[in-house]
N, CA, C and O atoms as a CHARMM CRD file, in Angstrom:
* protein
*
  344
    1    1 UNK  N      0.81200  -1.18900   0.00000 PROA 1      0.00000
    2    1 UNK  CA     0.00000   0.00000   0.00000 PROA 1      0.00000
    3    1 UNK  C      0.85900   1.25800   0.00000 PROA 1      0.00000
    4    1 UNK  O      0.49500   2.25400  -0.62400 PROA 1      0.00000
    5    2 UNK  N      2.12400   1.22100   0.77000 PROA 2      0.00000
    6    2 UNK  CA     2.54800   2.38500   1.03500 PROA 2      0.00000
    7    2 UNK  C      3.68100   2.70900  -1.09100 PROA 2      0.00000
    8    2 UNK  O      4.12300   3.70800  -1.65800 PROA 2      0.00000
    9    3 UNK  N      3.65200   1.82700  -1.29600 PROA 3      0.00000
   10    3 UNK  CA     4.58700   1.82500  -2.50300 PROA 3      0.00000
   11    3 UNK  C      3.77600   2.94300  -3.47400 PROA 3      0.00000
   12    3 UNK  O      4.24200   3.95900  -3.99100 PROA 3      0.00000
   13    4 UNK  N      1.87000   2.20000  -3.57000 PROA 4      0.00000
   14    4 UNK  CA     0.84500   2.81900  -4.20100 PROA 4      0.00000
   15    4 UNK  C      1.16400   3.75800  -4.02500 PROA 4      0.00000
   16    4 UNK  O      1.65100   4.27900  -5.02800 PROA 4      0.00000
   17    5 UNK  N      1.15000   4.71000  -2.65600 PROA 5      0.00000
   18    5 UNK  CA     0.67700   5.70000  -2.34000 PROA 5      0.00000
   19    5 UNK  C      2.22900   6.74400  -2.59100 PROA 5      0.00000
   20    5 UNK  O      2.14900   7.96900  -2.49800 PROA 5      0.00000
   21    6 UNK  N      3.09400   6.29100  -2.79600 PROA 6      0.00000
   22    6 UNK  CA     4.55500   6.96200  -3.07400 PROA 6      0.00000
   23    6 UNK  C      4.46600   7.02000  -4.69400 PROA 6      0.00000
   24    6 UNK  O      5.02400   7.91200  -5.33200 PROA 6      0.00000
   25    7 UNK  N      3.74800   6.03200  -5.26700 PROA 7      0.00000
   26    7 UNK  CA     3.79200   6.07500  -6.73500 PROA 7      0.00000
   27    7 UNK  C      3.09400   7.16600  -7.16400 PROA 7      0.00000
   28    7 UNK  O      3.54400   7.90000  -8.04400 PROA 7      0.00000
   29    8 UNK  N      1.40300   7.46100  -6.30900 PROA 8      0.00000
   30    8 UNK  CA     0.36900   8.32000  -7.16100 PROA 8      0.00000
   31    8 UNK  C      0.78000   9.89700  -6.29900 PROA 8      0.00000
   32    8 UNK  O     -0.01800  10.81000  -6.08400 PROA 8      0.00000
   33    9 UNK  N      1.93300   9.86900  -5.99600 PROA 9      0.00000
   34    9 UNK  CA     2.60500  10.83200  -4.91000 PROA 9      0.00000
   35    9 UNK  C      3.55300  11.61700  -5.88300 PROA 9      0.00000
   36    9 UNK  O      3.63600  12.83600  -6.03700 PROA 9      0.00000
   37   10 UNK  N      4.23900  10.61800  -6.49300 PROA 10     0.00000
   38   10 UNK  CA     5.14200  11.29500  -7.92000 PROA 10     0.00000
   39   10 UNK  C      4.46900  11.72700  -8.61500 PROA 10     0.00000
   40   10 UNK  O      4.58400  12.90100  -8.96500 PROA 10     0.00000
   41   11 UNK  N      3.41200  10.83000  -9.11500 PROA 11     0.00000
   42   11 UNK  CA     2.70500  11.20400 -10.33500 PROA 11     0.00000
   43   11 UNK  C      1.91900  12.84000 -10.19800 PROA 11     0.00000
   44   11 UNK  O      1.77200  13.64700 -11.11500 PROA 11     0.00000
   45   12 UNK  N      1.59900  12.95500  -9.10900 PROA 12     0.00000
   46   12 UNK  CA     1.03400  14.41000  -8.90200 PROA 12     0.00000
   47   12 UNK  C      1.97600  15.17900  -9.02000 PROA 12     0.00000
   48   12 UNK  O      1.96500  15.89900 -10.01800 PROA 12     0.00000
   49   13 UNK  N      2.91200  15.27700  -8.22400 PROA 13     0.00000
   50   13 UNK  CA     4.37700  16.20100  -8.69200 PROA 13     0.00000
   51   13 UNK  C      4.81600  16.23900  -9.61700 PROA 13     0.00000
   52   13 UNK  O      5.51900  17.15700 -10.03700 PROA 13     0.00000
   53   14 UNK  N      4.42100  14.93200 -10.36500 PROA 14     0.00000
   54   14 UNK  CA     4.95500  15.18900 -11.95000 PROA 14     0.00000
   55   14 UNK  C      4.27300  16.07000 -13.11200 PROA 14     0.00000
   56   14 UNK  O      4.62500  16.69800 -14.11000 PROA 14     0.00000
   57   15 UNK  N      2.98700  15.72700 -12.34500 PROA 15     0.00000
   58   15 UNK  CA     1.92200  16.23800 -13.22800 PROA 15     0.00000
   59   15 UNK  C      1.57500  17.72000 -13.23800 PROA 15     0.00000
   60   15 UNK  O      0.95000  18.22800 -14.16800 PROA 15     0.00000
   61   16 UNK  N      2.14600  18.63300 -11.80400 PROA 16     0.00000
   62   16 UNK  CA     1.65800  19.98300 -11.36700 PROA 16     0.00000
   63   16 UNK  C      2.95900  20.61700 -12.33700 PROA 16     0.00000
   64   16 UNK  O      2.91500  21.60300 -13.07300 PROA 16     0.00000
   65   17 UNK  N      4.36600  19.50400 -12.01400 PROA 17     0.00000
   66   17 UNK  CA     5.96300  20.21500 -13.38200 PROA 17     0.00000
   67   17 UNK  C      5.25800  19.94500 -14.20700 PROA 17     0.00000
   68   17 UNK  O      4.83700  21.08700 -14.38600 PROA 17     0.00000
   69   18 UNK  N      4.76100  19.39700 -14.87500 PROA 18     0.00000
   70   18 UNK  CA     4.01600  19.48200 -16.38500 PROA 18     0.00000
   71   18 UNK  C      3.16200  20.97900 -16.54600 PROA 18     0.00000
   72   18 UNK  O      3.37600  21.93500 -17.29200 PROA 18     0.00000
   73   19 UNK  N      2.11300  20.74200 -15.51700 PROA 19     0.00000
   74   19 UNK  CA     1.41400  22.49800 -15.99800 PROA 19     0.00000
   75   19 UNK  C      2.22500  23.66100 -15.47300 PROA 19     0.00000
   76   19 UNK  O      1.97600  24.79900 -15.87000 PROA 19     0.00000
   77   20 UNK  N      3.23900  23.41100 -14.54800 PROA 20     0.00000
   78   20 UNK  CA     3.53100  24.67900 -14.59800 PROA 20     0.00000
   79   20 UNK  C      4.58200  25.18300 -15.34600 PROA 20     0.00000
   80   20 UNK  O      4.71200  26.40200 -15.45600 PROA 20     0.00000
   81   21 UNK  N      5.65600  24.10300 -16.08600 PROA 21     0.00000
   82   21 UNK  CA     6.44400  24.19900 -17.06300 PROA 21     0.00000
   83   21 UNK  C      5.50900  24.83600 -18.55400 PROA 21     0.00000
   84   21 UNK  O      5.83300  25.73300 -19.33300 PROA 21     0.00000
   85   22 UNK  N      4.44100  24.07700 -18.53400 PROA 22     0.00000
   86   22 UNK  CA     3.52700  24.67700 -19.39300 PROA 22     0.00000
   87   22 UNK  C      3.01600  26.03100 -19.71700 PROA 22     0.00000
   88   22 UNK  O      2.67300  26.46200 -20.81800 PROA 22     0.00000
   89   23 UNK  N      3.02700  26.73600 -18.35300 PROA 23     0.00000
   90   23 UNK  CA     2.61200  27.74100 -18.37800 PROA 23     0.00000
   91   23 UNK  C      3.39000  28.67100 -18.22900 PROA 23     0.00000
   92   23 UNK  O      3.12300  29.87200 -18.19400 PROA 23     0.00000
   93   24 UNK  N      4.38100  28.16200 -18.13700 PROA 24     0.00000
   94   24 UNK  CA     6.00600  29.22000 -18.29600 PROA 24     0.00000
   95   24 UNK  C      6.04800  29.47200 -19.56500 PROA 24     0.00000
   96   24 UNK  O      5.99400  30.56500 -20.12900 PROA 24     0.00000
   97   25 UNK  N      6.16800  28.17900 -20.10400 PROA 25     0.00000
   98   25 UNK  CA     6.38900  28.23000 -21.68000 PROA 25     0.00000
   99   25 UNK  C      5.50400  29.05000 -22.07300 PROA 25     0.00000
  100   25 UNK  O      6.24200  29.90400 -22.56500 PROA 25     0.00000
  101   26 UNK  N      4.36100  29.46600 -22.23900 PROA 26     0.00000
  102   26 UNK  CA     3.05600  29.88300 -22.87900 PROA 26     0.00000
  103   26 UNK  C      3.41500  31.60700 -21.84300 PROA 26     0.00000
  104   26 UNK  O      3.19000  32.59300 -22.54500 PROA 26     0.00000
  105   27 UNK  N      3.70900  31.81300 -20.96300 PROA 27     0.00000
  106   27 UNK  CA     3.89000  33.23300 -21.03000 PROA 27     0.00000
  107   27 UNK  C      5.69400  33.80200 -21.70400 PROA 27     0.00000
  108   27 UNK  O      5.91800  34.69500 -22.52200 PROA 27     0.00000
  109   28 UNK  N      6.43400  33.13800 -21.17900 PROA 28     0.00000
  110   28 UNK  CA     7.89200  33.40100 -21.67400 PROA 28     0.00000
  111   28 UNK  C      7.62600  33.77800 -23.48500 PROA 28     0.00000
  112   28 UNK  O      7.94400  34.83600 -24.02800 PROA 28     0.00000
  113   29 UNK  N      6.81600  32.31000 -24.31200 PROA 29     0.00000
  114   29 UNK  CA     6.81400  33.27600 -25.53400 PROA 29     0.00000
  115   29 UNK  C      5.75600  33.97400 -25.90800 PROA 29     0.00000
  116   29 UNK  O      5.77400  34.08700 -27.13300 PROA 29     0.00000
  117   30 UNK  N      4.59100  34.64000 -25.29900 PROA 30     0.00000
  118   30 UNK  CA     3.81300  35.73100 -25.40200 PROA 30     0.00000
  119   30 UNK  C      4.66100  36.93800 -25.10200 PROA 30     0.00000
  120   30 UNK  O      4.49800  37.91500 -25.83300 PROA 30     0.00000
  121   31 UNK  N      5.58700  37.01100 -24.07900 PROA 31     0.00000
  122   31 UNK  CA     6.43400  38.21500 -23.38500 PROA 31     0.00000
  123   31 UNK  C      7.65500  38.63000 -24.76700 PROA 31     0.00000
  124   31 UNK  O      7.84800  39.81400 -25.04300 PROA 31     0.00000
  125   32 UNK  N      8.51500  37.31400 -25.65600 PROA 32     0.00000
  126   32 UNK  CA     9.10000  37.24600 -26.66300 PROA 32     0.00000
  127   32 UNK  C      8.39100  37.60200 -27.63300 PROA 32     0.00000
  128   32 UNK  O      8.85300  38.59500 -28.19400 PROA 32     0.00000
  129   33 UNK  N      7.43800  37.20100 -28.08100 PROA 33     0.00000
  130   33 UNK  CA     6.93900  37.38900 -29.64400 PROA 33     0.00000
  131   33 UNK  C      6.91600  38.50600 -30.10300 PROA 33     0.00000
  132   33 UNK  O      6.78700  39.52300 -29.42300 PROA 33     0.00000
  133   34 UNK  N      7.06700  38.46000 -31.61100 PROA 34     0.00000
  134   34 UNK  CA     6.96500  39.60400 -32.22000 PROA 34     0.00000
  135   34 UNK  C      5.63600  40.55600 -31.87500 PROA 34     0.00000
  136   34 UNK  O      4.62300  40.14200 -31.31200 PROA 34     0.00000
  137   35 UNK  N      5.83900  41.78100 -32.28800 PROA 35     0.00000
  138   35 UNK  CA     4.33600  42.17700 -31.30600 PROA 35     0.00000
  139   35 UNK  C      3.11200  41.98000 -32.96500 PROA 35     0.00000
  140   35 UNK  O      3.67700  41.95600 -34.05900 PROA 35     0.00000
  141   36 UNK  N      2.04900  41.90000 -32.93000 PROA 36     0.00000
  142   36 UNK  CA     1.47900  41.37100 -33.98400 PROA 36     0.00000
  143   36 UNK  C      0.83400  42.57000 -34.31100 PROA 36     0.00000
  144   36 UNK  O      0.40500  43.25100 -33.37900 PROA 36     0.00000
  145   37 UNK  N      0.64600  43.06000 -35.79300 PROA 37     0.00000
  146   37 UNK  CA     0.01500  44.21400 -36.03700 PROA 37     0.00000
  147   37 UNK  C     -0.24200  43.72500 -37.71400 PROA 37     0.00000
  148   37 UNK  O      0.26700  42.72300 -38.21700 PROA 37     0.00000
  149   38 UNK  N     -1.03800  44.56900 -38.32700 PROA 38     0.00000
  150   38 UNK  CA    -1.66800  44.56500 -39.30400 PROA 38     0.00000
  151   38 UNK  C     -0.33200  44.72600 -40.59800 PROA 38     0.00000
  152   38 UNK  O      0.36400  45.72600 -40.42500 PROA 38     0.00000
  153   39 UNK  N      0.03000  43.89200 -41.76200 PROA 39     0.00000
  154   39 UNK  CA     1.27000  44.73800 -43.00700 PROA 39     0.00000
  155   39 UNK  C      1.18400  46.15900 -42.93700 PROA 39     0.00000
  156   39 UNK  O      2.14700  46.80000 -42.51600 PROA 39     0.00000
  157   40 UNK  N      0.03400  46.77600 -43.33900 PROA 40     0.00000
  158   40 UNK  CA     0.03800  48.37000 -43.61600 PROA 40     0.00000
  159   40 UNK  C      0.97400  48.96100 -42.72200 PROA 40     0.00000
  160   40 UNK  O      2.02700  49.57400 -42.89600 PROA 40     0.00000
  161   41 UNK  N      0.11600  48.51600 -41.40400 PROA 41     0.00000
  162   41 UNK  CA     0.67800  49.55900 -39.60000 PROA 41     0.00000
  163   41 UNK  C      1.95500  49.70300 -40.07200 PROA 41     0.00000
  164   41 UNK  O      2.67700  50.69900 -40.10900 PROA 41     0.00000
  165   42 UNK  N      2.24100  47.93800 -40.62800 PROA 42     0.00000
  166   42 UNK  CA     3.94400  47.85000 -40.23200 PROA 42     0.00000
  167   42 UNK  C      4.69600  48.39900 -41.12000 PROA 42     0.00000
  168   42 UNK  O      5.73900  48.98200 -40.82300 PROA 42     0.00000
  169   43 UNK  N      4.19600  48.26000 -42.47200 PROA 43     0.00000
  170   43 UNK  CA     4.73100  48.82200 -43.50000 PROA 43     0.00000
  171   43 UNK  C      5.45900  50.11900 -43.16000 PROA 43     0.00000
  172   43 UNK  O      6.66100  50.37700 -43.20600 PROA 43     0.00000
  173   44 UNK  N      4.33000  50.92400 -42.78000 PROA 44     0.00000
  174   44 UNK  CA     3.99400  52.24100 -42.95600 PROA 44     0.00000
  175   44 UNK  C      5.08400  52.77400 -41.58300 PROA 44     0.00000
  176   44 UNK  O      5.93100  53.66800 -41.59500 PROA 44     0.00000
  177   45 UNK  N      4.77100  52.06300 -40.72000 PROA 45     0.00000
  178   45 UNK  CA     6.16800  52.19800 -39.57400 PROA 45     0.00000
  179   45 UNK  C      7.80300  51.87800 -40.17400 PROA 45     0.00000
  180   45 UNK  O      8.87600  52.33800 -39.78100 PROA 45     0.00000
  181   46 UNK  N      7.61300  51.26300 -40.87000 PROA 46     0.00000
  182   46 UNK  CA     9.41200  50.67800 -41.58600 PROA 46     0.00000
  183   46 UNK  C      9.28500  51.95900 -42.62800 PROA 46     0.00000
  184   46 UNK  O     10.34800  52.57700 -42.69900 PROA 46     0.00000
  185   47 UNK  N      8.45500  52.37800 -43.27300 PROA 47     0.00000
  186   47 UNK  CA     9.11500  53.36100 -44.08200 PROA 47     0.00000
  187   47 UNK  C      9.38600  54.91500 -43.33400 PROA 47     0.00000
  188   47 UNK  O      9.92600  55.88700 -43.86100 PROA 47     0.00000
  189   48 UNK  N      8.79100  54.80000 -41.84200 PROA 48     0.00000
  190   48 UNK  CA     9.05500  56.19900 -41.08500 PROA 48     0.00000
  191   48 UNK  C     10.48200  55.81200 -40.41500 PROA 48     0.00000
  192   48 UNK  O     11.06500  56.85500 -40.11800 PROA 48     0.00000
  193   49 UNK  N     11.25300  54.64200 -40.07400 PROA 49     0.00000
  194   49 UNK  CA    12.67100  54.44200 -39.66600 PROA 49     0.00000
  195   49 UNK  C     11.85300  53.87900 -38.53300 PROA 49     0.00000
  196   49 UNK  O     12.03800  54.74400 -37.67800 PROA 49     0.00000
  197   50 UNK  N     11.12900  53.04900 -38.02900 PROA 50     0.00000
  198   50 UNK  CA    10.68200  52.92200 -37.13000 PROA 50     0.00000
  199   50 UNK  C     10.97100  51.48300 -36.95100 PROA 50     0.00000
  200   50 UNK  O     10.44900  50.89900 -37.90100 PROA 50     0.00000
  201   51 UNK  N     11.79600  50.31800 -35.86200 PROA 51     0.00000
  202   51 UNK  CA    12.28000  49.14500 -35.91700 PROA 51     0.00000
  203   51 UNK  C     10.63400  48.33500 -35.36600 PROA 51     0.00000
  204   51 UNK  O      9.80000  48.80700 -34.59200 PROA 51     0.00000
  205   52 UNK  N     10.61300  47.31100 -35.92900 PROA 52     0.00000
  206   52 UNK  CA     9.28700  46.44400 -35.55500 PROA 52     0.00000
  207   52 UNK  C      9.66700  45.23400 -35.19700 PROA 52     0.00000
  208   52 UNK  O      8.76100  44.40400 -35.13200 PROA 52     0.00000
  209   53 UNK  N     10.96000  44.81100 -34.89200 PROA 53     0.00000
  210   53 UNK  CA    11.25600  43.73900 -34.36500 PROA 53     0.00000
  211   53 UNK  C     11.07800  43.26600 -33.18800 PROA 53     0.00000
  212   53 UNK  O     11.15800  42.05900 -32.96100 PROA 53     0.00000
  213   54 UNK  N     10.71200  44.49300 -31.93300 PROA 54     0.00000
  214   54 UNK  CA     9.73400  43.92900 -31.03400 PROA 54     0.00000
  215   54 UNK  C      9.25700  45.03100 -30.36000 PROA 54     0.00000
  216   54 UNK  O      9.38400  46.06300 -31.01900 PROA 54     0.00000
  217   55 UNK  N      8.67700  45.19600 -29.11500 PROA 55     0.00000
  218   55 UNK  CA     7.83500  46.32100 -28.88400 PROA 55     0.00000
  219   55 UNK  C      8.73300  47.13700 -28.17500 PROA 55     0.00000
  220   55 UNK  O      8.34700  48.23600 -27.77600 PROA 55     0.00000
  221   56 UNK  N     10.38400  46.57900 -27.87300 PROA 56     0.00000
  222   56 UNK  CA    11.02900  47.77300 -27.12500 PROA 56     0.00000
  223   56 UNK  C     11.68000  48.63600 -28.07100 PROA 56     0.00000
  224   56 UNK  O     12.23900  49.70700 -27.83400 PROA 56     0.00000
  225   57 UNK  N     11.51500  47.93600 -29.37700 PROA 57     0.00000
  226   57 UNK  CA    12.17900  48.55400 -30.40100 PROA 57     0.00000
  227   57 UNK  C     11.55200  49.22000 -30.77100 PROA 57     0.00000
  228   57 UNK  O     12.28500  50.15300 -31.09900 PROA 57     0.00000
  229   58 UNK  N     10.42500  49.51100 -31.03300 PROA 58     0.00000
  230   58 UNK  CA     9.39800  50.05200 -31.42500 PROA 58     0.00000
  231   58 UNK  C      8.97200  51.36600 -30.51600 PROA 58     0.00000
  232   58 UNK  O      8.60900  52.41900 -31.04000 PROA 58     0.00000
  233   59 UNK  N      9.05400  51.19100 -29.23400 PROA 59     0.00000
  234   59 UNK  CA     9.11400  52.20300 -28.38900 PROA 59     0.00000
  235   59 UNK  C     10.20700  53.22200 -28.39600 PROA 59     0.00000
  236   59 UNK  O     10.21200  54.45200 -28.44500 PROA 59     0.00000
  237   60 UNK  N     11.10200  52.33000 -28.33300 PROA 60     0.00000
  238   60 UNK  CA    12.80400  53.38300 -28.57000 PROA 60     0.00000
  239   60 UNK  C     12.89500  53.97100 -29.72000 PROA 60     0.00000
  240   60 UNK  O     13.22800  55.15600 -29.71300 PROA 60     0.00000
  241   61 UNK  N     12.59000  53.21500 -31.16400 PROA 61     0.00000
  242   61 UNK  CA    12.28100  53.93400 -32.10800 PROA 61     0.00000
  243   61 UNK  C     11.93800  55.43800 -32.44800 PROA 61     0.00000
  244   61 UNK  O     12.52700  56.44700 -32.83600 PROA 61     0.00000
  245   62 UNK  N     10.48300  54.98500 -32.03900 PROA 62     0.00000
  246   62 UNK  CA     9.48700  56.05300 -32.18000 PROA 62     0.00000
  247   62 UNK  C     10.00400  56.99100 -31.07300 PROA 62     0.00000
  248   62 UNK  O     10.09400  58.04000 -31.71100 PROA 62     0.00000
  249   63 UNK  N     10.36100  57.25200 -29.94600 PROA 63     0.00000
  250   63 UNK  CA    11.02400  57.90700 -29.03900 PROA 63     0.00000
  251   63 UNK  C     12.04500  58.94400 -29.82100 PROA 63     0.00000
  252   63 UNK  O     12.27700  60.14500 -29.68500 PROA 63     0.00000
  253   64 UNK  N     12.68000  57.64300 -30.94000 PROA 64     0.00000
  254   64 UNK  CA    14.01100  58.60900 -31.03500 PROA 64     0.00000
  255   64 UNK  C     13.19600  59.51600 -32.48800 PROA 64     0.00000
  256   64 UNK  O     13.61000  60.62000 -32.84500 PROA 64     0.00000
  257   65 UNK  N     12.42600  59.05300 -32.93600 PROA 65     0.00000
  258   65 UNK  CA    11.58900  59.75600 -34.02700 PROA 65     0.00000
  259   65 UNK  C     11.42900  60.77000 -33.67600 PROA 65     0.00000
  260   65 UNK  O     11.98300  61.78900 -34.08900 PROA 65     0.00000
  261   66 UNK  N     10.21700  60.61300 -32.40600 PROA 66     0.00000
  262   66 UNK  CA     9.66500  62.01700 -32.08400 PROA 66     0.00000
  263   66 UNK  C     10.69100  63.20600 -31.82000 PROA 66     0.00000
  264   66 UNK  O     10.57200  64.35100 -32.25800 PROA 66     0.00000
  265   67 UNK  N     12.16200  62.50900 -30.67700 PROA 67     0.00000
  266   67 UNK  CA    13.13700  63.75300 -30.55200 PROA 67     0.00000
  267   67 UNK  C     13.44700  64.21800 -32.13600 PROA 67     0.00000
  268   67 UNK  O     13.04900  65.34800 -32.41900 PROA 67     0.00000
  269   68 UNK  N     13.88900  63.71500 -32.83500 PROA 68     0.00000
  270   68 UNK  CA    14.28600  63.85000 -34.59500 PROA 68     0.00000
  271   68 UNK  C     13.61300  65.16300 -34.34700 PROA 68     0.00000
  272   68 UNK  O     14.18500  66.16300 -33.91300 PROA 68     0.00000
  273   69 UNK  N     11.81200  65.03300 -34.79400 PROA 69     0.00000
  274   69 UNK  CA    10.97600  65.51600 -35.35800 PROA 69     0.00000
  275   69 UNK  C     11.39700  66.94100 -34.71500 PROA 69     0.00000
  276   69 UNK  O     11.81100  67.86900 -35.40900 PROA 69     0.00000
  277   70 UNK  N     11.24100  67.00900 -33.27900 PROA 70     0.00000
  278   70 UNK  CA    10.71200  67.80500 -32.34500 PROA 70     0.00000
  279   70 UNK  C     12.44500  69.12800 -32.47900 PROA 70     0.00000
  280   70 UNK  O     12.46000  70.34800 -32.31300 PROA 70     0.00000
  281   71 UNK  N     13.90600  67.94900 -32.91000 PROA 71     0.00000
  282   71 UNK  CA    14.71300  69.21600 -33.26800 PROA 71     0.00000
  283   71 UNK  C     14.53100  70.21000 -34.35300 PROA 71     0.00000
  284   71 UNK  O     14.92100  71.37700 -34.38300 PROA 71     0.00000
  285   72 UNK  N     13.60600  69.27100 -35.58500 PROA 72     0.00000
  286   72 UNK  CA    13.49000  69.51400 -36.69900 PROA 72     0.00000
  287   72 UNK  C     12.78800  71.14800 -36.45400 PROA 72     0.00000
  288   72 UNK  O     13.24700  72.15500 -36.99400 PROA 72     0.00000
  289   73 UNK  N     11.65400  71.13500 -35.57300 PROA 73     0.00000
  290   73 UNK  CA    10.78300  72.08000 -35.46500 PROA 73     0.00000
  291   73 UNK  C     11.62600  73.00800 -35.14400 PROA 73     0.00000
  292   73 UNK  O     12.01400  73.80700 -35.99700 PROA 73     0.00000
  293   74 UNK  N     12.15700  73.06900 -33.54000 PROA 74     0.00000
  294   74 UNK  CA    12.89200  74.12300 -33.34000 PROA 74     0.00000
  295   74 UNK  C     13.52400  74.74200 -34.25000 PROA 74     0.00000
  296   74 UNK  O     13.33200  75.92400 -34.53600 PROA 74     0.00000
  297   75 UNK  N     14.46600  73.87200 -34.87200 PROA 75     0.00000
  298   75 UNK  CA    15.07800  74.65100 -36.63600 PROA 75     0.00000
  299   75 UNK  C     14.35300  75.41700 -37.17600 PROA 75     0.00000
  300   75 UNK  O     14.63500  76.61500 -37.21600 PROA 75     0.00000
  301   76 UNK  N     13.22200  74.91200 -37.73500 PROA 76     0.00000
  302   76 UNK  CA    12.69600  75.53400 -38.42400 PROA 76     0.00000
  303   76 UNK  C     12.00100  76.81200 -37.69900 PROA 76     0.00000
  304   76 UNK  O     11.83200  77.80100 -38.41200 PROA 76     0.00000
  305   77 UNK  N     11.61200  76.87100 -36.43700 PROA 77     0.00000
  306   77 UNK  CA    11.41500  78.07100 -36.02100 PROA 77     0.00000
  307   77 UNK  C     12.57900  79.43400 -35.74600 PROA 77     0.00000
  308   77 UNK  O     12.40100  80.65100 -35.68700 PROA 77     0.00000
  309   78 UNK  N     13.89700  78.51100 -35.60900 PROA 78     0.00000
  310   78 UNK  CA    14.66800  79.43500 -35.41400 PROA 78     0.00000
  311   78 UNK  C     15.08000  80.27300 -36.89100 PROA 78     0.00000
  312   78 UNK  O     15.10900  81.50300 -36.92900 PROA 78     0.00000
  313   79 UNK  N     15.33800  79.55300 -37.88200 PROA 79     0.00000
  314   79 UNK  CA    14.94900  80.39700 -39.01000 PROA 79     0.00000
  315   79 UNK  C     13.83200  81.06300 -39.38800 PROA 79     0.00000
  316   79 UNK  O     14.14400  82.24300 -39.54300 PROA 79     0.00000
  317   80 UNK  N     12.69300  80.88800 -39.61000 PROA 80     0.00000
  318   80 UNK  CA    11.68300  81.75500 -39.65800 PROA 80     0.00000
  319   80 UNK  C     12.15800  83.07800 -38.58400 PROA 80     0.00000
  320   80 UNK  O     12.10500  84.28400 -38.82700 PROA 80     0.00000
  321   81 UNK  N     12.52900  82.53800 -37.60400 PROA 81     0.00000
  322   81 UNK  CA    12.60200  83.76200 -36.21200 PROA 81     0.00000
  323   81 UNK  C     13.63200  84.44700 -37.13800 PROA 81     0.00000
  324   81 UNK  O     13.10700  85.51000 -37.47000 PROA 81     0.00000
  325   82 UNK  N     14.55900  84.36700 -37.57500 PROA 82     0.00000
  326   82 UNK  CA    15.96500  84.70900 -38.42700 PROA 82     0.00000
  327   82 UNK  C     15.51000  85.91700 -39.07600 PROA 82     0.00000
  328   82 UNK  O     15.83100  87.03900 -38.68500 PROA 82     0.00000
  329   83 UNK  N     14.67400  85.66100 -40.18400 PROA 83     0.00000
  330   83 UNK  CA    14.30000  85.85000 -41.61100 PROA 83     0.00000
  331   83 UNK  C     13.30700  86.98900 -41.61400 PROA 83     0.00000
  332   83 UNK  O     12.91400  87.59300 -42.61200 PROA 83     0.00000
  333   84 UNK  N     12.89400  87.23600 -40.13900 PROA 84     0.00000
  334   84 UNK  CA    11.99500  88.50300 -39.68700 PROA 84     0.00000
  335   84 UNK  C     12.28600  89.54300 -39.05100 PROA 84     0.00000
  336   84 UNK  O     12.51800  89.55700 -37.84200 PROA 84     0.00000
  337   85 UNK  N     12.30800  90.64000 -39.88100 PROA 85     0.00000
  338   85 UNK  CA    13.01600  91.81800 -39.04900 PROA 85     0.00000
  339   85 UNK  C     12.37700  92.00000 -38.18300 PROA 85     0.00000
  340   85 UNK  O     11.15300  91.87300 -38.15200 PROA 85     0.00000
  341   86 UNK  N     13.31200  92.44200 -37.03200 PROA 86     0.00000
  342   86 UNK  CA    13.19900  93.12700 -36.05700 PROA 86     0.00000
  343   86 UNK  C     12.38700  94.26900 -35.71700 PROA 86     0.00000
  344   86 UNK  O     12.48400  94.78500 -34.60400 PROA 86     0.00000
């Protein structure tokens, strides 16, 4: 009896490493995967310099976009400011 009861003793421990290995696996590559978006979105993001290889890239990207953009402006205001007399 006691052998039974050491046998269906593993088998539960074996069985709880089964789901919870399972469920490692199943979040580890949801947390990895590419992030999923529509061709166009993505398209249309790769032709602004924008990396889509995963969502930190995509964040840092667009981050470094917006600074781009945002020197671009100042420029352009500081000329206009230039180009106007006093």
């Amino acid at each position: 009896m006691k052998d039974t009861r050491k046998a269906f003793v593993f088998l539960e421990i074996l069985l709880v490493l089964i789901v919870i290995s399972f469920l490692v696996y199943i979040a580890l590559k949801t947390y990895f995967k590419k992030p999923t978006m529509d061709k166009e979105t993505e398209k249309i993001l790769t032709e602004q310099g924008i990396d889509t290889s995963n969502q930190k890239a995509i964040l840092d990207s667009a981050r470094d976009k917006v600074r781009e953009i945002n020197k671009q402006q100042l420029n352009y205001e500081k000329a206009v400011e230039n180009l106007m007399p006093h």
